[in-house]
C-alpha positions as CSV (number, residue, x, y, z in Angstrom):
1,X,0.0,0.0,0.0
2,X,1.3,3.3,-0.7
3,X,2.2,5.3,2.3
4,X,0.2,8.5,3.5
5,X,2.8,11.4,3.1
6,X,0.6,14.1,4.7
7,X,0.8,18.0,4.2
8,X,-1.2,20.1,6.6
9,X,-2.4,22.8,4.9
10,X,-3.4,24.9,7.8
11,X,-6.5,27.0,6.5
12,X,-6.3,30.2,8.7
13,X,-2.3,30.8,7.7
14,X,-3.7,30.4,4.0
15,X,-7.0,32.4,3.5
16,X,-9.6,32.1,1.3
17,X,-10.0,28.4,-0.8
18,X,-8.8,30.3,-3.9
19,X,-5.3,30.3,-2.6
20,X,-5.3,26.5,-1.4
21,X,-3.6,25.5,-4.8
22,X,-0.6,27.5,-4.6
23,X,0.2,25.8,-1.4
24,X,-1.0,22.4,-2.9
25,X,0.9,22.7,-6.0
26,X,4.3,23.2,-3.7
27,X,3.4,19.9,-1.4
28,X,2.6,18.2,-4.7
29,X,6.0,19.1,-5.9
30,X,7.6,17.9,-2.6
31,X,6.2,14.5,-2.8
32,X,3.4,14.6,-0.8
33,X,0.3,12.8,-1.6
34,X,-2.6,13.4,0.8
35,X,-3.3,17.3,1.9
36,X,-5.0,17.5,5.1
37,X,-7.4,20.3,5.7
38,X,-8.1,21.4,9.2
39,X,-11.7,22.1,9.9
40,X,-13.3,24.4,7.3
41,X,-17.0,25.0,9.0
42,X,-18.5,27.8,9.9
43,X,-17.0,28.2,13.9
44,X,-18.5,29.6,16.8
45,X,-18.1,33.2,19.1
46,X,-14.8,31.8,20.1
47,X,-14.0,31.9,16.5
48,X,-11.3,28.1,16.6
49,X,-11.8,25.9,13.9
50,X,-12.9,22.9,16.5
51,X,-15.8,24.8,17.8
52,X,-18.2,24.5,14.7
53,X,-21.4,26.4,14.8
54,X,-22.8,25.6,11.6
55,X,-22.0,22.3,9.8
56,X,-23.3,23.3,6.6
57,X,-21.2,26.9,6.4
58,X,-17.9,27.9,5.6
59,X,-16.1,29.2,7.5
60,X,-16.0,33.5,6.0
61,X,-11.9,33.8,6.7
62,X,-11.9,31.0,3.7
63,X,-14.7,32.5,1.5
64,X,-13.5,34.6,-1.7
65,X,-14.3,37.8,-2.3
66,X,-18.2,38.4,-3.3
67,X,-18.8,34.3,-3.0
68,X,-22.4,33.8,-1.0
69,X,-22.0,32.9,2.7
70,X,-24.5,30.2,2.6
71,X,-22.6,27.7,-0.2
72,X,-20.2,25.7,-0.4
73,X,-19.4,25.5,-3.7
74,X,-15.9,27.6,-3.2
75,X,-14.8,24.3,-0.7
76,X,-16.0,22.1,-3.4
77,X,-14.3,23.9,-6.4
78,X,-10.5,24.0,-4.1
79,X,-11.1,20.3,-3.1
80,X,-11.5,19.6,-7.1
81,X,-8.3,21.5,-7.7
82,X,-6.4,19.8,-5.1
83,X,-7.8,16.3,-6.4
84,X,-6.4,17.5,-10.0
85,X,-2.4,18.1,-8.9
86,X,-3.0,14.5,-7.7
87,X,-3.5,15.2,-4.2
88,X,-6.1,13.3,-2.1
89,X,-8.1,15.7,0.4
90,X,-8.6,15.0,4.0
91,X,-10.2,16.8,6.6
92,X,-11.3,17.0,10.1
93,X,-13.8,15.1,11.4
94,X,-15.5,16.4,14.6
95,X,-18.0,14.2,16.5
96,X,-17.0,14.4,19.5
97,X,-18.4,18.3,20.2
98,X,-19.8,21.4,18.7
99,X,-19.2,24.9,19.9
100,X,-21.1,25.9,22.6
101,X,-23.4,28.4,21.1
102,X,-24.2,25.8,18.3
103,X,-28.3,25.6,17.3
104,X,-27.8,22.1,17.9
105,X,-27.5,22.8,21.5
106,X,-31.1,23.9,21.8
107,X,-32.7,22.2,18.4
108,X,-31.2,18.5,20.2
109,X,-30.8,19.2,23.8
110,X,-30.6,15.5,24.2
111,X,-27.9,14.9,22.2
112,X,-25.0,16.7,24.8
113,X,-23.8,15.7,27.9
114,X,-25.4,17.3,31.1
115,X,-23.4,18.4,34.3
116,X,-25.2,18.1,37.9
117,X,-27.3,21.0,37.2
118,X,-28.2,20.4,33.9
119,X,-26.2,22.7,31.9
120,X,-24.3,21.1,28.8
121,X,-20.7,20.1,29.7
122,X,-17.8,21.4,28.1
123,X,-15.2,18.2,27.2
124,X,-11.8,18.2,28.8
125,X,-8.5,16.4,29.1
126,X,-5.9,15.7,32.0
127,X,-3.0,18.1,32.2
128,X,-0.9,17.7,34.7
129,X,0.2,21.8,33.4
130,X,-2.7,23.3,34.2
131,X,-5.0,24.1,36.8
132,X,-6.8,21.5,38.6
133,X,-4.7,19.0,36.7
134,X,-7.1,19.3,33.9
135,X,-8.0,21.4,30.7
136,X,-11.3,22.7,29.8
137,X,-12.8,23.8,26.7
138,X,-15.3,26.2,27.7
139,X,-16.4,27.4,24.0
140,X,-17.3,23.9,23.5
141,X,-20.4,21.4,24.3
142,X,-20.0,18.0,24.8
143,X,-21.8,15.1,22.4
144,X,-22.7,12.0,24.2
145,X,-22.7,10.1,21.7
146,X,-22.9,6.6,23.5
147,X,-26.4,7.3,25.9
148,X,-27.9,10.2,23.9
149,X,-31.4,10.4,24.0
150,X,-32.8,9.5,19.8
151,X,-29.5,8.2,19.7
152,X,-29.8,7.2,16.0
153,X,-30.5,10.5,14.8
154,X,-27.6,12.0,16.4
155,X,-25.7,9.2,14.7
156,X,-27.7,9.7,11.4
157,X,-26.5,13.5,11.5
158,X,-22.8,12.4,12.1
159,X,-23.7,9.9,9.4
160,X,-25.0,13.1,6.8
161,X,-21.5,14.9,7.4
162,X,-19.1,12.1,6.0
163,X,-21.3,11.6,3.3
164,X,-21.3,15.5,2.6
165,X,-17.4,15.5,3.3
166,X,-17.2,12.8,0.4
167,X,-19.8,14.4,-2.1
168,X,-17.2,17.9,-1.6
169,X,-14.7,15.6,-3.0
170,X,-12.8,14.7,-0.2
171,X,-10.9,10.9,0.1
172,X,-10.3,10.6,3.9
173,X,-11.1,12.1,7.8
174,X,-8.7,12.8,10.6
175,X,-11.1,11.9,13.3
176,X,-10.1,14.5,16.4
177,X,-10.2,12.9,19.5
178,X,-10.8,9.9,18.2
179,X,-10.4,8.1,21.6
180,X,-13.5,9.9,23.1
181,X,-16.1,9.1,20.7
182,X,-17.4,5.3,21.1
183,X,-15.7,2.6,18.7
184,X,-18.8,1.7,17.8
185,X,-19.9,5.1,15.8
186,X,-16.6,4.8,14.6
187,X,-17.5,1.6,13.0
188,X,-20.8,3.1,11.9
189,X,-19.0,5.7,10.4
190,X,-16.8,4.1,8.5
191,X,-18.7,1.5,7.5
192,X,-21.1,4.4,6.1
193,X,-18.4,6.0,4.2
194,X,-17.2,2.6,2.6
195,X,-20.6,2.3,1.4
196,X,-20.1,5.5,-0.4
197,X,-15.8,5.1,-1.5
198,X,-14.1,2.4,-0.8
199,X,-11.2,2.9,-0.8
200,X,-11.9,6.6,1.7
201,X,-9.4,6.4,4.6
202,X,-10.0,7.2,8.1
203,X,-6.9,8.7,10.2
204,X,-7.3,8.3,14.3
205,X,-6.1,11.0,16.5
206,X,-5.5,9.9,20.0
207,X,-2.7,11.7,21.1
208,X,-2.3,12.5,25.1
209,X,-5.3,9.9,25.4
210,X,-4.6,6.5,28.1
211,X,-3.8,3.4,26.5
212,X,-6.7,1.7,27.2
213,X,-8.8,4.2,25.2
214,X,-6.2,3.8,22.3
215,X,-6.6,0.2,22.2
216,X,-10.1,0.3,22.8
217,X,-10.4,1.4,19.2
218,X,-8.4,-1.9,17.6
219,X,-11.4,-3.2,15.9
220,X,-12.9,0.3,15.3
221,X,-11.9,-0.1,11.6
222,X,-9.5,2.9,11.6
223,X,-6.7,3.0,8.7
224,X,-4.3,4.7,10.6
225,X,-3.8,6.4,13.6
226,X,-1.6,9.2,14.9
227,X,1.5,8.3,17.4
228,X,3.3,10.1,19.8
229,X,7.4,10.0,18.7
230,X,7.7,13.8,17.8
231,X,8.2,13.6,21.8
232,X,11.1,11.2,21.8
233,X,14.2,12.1,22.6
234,X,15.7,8.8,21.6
235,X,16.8,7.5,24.9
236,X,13.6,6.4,26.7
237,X,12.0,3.1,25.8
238,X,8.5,4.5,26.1
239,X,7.9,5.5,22.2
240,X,8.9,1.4,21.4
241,X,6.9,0.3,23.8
242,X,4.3,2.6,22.4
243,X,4.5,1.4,18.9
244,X,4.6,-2.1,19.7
245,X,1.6,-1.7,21.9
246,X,-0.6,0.3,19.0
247,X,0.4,-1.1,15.9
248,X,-2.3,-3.7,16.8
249,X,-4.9,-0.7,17.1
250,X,-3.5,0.5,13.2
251,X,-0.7,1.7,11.5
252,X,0.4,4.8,12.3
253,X,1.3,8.0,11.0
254,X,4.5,10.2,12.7
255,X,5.3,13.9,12.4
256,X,7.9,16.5,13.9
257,X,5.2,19.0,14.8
258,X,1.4,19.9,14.0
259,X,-1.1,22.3,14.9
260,X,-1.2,21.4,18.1
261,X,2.3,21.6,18.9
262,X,5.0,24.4,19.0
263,X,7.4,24.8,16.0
264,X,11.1,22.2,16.0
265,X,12.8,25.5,14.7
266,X,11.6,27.5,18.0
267,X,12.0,24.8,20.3
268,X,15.6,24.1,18.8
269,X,16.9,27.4,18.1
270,X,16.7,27.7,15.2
271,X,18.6,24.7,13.9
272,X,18.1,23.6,10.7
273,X,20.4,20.7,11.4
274,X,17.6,19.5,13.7
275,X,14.7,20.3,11.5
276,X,16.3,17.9,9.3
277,X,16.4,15.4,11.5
278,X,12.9,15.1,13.2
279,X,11.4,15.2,9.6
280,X,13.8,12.2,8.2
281,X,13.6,10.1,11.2
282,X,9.5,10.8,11.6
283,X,9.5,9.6,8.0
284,X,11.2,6.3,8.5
285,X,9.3,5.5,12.1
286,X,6.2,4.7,10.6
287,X,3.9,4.2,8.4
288,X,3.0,7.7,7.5
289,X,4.7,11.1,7.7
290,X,3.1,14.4,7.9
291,X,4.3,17.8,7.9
292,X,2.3,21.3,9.0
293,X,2.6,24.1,6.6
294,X,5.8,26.2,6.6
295,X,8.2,23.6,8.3
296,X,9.9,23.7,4.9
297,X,10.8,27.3,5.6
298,X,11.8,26.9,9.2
299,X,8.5,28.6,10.4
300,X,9.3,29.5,14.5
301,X,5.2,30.8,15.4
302,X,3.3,27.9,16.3
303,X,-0.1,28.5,14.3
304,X,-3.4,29.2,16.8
305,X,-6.6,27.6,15.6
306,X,-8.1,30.8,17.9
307,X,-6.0,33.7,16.0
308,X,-3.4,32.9,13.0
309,X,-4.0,35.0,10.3
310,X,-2.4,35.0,6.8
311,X,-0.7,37.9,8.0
312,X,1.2,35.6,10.4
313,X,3.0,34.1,6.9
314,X,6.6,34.3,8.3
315,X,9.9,35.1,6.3
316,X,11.6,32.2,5.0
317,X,14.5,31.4,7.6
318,X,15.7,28.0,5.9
319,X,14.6,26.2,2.9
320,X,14.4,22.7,3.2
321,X,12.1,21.6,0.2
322,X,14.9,20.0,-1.5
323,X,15.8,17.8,1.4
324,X,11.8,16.9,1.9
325,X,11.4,15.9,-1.7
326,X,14.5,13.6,-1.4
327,X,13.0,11.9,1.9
328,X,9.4,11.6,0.5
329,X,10.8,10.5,-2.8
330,X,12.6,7.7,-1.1
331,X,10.0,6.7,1.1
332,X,7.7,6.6,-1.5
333,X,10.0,4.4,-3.3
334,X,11.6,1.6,-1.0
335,X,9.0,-1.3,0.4
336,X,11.2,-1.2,3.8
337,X,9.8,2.6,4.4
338,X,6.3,0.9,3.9
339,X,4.5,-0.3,6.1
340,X,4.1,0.0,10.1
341,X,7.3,-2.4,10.6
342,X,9.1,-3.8,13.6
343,X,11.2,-1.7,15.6
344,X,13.9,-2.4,17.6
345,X,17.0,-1.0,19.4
346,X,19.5,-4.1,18.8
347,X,22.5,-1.6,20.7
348,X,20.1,0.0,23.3
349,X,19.7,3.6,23.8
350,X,22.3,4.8,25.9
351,X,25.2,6.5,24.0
352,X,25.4,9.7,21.7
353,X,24.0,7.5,18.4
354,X,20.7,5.7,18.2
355,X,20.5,2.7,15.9
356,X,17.0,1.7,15.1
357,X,16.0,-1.3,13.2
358,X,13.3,-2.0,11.1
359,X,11.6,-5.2,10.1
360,X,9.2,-5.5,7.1
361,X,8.7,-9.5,7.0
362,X,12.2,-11.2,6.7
363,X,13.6,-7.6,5.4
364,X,15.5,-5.2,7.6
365,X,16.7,-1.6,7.4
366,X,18.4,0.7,10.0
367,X,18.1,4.3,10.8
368,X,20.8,6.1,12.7
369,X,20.3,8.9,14.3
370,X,23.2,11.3,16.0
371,X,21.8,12.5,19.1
372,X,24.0,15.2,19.8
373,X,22.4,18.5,17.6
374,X,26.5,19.9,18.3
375,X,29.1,17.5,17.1
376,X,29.6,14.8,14.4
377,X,29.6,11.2,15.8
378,X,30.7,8.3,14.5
379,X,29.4,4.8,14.3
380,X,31.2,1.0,13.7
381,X,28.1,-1.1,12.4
382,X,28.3,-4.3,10.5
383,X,25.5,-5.2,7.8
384,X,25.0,-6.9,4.5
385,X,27.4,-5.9,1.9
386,X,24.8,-5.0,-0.5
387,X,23.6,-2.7,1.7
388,X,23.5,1.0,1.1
389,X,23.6,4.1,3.0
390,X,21.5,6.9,2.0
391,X,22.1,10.3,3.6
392,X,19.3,11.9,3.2
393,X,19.6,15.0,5.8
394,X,22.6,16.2,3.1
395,X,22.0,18.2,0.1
396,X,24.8,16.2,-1.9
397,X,23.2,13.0,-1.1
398,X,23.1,10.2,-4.4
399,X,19.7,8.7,-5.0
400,X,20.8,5.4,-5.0
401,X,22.7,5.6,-1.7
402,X,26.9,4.9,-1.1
403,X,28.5,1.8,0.0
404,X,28.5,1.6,4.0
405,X,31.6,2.1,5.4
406,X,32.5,0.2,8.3
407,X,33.2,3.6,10.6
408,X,29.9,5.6,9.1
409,X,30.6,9.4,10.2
410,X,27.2,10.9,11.2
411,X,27.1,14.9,11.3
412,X,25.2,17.0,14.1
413,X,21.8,16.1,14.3
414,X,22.2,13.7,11.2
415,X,20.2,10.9,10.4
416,X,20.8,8.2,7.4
417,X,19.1,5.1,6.5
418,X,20.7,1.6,5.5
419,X,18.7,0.1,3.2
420,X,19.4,-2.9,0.6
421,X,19.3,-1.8,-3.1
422,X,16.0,-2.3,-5.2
């Protein structure tokens, strides 16, 4: 299967749809096949993407001048152009709550979860950061989808927006908090959607959610789902154990930042040795990559879903597109970059130099990663002979790889792949 190489077009750093294929047209160019669309609707007072009012608006910071309000056609017409550069169209898909000043709240009062006085709830997640050890949405309402009351029309509604999402032209849904919805509307859902395209994909976000909610979604029917090893710093077992753990939920799908995250270049300083390095080894840790608009050019403002603007389009501090079409390219083109895999650390993870396996089958690769962002390190590993070495964090790198030397010099930050030859 080919793997999901992701570009988050992040719709409030772009504007209106009739500037979504300049940005498409660059990921196209960069090798990526999927562009994923954060939420598009019409949002509530708070004004964040993930507190849709209206499910049958767009969103005005994405209409075109003089378009009418109340169509989508403009959404339909960019999906359609993104569709032609050979791009398949994702986008979010929110079950789990509207904004809180939704007509839904009042047309379906049964449909939302209730605190002890009766007022809808607002969802929230543990975090250990904040006060109270938790984090509240307050512009959002809380769907219970599991005990509402006319239960199968609040299922039939959820139902009516993936079908809409695929009439607009789109081929798959990242599901947000996929891990608080039941598995069994997921199943519905998809099941739904299949009905429609079969070969739509559904991507599982369940990031910061226990484990026992992950792998409560294994027969859910998901395609992929999203891990957590853009918070790995190489030397703690947890992200193995992770992956071993959840690739019986679904493949999944890594990434060195998103939306929800702050920028690698802020929270490295700037390095672009490092930028390198979370993109190549995200792309060879799973089965998917994705990466959020402007990491190409070393972006350092973490986008807001509450308040980027197009104006917040930064200057270009580095300009990595050469080095992401090489590690896309290559990914796209070797079977051990496929694939969920098995991953080991055959050396452990103490030291200055990480050595990762990876098993597809009877096939195995390695990534190396240098720890250190400062100095060069060097390895002494012993493989194959036929194997190759393929530096893809340098600009001089060869397509087809070098011959592995037996010391293999790594530079700061570096990270280089042994594969065998095709």
């Amino acid at each position: 299967m080919t793997p999901p190489i992701i570009y988050n077009l992040f719709p409030r750093l772009i504007g209106p749809t009739t500037h979504w294929q300049e940005h498409g047209a660059r990921a196209r160019e960069l090798g990526f096949n999927w562009l994923y669309l954060n939420p598009w609707h019409l949002p509530g007072d708070s004004g964040s993407l993930y507190a849709v009012r209206n499910f049958d608006r767009l969103n005005p910071l994405f209409l075109p001048p003089g378009a009418d309000p109340g169509s989508l056609e403009p959404l339909r017409d960019a999906v359609n152009e993104i569709s032609r550069l050979g791009l398949k169209a994702m986008m979010d898909l929110v079950v789990g709550h509207t904004s809180r000043d939704s007509p839904l709240v009042s047309q379906h009062p049964g449909w939302f979860v209730r605190n002890a006085w009766g007022e809808v709830a607002s969802p929230w997640v543990a975090d250990n950061a904040a006060a109270g050890g938790v984090t509240v949405w307050e512009d959002l309402a809380e769907v219970d989808n599991e005990r509402a009351y006319a239960r199968d029309a609040l299922w039939a509604f959820w139902s009516s927006q993936v079908r809409r999402g695929l009439e607009l032209g789109f081929h798959g849904f990242r599901c947000d908090a996929a891990y608080k919805v039941p598995a069994e509307l997921w199943r519905y859902l998809i099941g739904e959607a299949r009905s429609v395209r079969p070969d739509v994909q559904f991507f599982a976000e369940t990031l910061g959610a226990p484990l026992d909610a992950v792998l409560a979604l294994r027969d859910a029917g998901f395609d992929y789902i999203f891990n957590s090893s853009k918070w790995w710093n190489f030397s703690e077992w947890w992200a193995l154990e992770q992956h071993a753990r959840f690739c019986h939920v679904a493949p999944s799908v890594a990434f060195p930042e998103s939306h929800d995250t702050g920028r690698v270049a802020t929270e490295s300083g700037g390095s672009e040795a490092v930028q390198r390095q979370r993109y190549a080894f995200a792309a060879a840790f799973s089965a998917g990559v994705m990466m959020t608009t402007g990491y190409e050019f070393g972006f350092r403002r973490q986008v807001s879903v509450l308040h980027t603007m197009p104006s917040d389009w930064e200057r270009r501090r580095m300009d990595l597109r050469g080095f992401v079409k090489r590690v896309n390219a290559l990914k796209l083109r070797h079977p051990l970059l496929h694939g969920e895999g098995e991953l080991s650390a055959p050396l452990g993870l103490e030291g200055s130099v990480l050595v990762l396996q990876r098993r597809i089958g009877d096939q195995e690769a390695w990534v190396l990663v240098n720890k250190r962002p400062d100095v060069g390190q060097e390895i002494t590993l012993t493989v194959p002979e036929r194997y190759r070495l393929f530096r893809v964090c340098r600009d001089d790198a060869t397509q087809d790889g070098d011959p592995v030397p037996h010391h293999i010099p790594l530079g700061p930050a570096e990270v280089a792949y042994l594969l065998p030859p095709l």
